[in-house]
N, C-alpha and C positions, 0 to 999 in steps of 0.2 A: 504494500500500500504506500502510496505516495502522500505530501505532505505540504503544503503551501505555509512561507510566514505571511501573515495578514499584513505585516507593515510594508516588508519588500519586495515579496512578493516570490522568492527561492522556495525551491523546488526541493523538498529531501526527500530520498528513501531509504530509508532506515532498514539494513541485513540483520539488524539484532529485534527482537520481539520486546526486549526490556525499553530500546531503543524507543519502538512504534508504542509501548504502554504510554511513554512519557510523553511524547508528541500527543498521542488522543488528551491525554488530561491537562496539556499545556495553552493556555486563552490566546497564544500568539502566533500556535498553529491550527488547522483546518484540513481535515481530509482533501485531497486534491483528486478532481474528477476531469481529467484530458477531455472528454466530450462536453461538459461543461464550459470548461474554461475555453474549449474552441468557443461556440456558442455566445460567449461573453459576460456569465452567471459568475468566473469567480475575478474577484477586482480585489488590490490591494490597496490597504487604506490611504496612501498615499496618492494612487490615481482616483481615488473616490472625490464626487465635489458635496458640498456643504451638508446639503439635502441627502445624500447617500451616506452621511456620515450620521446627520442626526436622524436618519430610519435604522442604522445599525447600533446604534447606541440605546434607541429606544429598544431594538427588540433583546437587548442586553440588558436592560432594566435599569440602566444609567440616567442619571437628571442631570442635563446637560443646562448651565443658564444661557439666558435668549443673547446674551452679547458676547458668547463664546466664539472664538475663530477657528478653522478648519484644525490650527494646530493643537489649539488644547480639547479640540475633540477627540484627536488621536491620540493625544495624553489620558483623556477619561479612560477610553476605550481598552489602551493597553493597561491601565490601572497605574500608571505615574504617578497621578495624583489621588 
């Protein structure tokens, strides 16, 4: 199974199983689906604009405030702050 990071967007695949355990339970990566991502379903948060940022934070369960910028979205989002 492959591996997307949400922020840049790299590509892992993990030959250890301990490896891919920590990937699944890690918020910075996302199973990674080739037919998806042709299609253009997986984005990383970096190419996302404002609105795609605060529809992924909302279904993340994040209160993002209304005069937040793109960046400190992706700050929420990766849990920075």
């Amino acid at each position: 199974m492959k591996f997307i990071n949400r922020r840049t967007g790299v590509i892992l695949e993990p030959r250890s199983p301990i490896v891919e355990d920590q990937l699944h339970k890690s918020a910075e990566y996302t199973p990674y689906d080739a037919q998806k991502a042709e299609d253009g379903a997986e984005k990383s948060l970096a190419k996302m604009n404002k609105a795609e940022l605060l529809e992924a934070a909302q279904a993340a369960g994040i209160d993002v405030p209304d005069d937040a910028t793109k960046a400190q979205i992706i700050d929420l989002i990766q849990g920075k702050e």
